[in-house]
Backbone as CSV, one residue per row, in Angstrom:
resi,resn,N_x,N_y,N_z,CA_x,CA_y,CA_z,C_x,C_y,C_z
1,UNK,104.768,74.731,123.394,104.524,74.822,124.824,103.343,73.919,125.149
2,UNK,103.684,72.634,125.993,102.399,72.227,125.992,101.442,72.660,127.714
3,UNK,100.402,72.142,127.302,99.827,72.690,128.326,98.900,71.298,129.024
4,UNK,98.779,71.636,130.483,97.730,71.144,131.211,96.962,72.258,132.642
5,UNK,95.651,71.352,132.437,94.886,72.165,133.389,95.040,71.618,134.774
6,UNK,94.651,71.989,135.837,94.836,71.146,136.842,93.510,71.881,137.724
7,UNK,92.862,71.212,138.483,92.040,71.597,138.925,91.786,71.421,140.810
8,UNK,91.915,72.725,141.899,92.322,71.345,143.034,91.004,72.312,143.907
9,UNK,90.674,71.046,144.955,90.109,71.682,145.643,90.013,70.364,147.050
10,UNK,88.987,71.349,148.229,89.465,70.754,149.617,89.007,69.211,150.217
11,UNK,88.021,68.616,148.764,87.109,67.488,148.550,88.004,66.496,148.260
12,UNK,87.459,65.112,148.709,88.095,64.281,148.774,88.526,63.653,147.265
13,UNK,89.580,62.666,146.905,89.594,62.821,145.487,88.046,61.790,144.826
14,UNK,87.665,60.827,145.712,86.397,60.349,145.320,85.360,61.006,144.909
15,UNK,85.401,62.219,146.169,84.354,63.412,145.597,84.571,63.938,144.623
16,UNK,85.818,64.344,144.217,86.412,65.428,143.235,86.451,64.832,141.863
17,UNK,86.532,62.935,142.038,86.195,62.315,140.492,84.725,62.217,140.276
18,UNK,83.545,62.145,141.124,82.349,62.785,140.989,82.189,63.724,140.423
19,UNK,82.419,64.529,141.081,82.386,66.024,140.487,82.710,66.214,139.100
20,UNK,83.963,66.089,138.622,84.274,66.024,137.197,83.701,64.867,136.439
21,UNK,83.151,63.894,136.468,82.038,63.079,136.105,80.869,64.184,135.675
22,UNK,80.112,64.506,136.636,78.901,64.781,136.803,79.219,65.874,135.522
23,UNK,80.248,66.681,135.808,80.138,67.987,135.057,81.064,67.918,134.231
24,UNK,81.534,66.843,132.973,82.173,66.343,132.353,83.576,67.530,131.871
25,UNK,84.193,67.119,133.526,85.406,67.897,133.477,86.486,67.649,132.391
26,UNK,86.751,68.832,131.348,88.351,68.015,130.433,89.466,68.323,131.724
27,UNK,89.835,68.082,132.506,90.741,68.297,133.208,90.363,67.356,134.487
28,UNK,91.973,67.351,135.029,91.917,66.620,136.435,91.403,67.865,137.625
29,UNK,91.099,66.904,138.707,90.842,67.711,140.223,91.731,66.965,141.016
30,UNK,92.331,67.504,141.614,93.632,67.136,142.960,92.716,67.469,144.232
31,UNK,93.114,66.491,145.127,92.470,67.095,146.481,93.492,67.769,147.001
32,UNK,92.896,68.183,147.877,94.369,69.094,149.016,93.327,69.258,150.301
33,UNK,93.004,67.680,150.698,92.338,67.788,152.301,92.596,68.580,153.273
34,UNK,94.427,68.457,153.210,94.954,69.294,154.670,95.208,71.249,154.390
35,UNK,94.911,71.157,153.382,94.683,72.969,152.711,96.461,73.543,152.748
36,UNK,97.418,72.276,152.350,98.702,72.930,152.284,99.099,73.331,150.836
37,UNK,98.376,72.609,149.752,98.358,73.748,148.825,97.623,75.192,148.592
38,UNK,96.896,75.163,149.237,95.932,76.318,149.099,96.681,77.351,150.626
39,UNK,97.393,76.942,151.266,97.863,78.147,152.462,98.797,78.355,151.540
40,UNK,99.690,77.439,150.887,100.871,78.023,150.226,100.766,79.085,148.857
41,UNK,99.836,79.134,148.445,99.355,80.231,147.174,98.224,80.990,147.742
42,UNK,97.877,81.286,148.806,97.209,81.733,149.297,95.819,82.141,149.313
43,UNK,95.696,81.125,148.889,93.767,80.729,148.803,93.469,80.348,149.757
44,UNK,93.568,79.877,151.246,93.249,79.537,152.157,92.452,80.657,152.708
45,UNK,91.743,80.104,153.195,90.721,80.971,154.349,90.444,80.434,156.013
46,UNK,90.461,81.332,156.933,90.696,80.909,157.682,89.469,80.882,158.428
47,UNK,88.002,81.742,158.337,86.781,81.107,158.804,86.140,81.045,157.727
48,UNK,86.406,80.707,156.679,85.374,79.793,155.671,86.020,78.644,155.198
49,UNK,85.146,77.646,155.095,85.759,75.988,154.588,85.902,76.119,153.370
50,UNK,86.067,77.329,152.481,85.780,77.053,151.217,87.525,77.958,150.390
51,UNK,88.306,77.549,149.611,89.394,77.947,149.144,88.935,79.107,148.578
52,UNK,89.667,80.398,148.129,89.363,81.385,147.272,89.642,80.820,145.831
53,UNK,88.984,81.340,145.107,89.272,80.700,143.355,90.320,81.580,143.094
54,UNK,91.396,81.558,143.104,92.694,81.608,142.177,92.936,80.923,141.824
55,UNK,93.721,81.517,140.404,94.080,80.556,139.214,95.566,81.313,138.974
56,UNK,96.473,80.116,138.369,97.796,80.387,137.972,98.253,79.905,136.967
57,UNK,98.816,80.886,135.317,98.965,80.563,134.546,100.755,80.424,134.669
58,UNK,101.106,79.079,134.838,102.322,78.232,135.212,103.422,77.761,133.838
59,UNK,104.425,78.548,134.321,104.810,78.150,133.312,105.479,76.368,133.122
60,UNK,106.484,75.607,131.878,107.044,74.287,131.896,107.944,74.563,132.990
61,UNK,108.634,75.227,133.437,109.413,75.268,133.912,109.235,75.676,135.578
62,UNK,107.924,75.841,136.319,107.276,76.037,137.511,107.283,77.534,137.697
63,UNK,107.792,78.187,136.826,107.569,79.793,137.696,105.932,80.140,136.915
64,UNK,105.436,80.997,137.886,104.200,81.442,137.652,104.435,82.696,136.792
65,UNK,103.333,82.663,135.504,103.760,83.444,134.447,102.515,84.500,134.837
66,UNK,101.430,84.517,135.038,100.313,85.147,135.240,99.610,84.610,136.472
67,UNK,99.213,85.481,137.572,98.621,85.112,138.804,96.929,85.557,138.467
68,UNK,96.260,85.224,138.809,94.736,85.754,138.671,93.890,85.737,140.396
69,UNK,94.385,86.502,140.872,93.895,86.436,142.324,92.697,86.838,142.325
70,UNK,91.373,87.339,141.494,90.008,87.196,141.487,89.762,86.621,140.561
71,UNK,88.916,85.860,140.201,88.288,84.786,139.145,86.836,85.260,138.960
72,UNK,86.717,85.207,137.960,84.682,85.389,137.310,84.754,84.308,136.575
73,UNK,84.167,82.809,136.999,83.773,81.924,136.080,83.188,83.003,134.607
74,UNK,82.925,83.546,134.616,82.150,83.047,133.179,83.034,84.046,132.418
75,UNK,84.268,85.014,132.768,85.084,85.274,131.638,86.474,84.504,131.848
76,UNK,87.035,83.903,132.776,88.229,83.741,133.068,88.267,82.831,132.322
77,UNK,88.182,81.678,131.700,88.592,80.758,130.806,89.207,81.515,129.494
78,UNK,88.338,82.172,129.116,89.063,83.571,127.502,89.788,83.812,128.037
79,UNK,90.126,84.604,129.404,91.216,85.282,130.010,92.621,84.379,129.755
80,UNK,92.337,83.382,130.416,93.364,82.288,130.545,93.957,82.294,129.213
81,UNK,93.150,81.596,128.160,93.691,81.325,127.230,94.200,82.105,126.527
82,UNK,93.460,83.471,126.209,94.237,84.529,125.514,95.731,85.044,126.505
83,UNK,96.587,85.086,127.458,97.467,84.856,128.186,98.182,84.090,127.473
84,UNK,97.729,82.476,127.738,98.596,81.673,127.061,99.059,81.594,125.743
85,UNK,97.807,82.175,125.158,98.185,82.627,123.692,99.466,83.632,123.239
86,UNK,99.705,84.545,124.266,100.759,85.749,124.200,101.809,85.038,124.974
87,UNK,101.658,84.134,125.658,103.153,83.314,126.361,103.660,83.092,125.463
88,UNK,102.606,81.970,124.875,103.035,80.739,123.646,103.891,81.526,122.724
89,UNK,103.479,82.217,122.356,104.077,83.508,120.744,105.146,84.122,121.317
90,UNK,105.229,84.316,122.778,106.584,84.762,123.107,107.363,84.349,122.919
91,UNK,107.243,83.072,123.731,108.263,81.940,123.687,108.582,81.146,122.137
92,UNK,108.008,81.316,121.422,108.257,80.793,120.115,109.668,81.299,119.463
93,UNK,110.260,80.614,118.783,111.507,81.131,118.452,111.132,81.926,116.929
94,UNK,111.768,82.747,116.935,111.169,83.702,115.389,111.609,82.698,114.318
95,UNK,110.611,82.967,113.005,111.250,81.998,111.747,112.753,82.376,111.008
């Protein structure tokens, strides 16, 4: 199963390759100026300029395998990965 990260937010992509510069992102940042990815998964906010942090563990095939509609930077990365870890082993075909 391979994997990628994707990272999006409401900054322009100039800003958003800054950003992952500065803070030597392993992953890309997508903009989404007009907030039509973020109304469509529903991170949009409607009096704050700022997206809600949800995260979606996606499967190859586009269906969403795990939704995470609150995020805590400082455990959700373990979270993530241990997830993908129990996808991955699912999906594995037995020996």
């Amino acid at each position: 199963m391979g994997v990628e990260v994707l990272g999006v937010s409401y900054d322009s992509p100039e800003a958003n390759r800054r950003f992952a510069e500065k803070n030597a992102l392993p992953f890309r940042l997508l903009s989404d100026r007009d907030h039509e990815l973020a109304k469509a998964v529903g991170a949009a906010r409607t009096l704050i300029p700022f997206a809600k942090r949800i995260s979606y563990l996606v499967g190859s095939d586009g269906n969403v395998l795990v939704a995470y509609p609150k995020v805590d930077p400082d455990t959700h990365a373990a979270q993530v990965i241990e997830d993908y870890r129990g996808v991955a082993a699912a999906s594995d075909p037995p020996d």
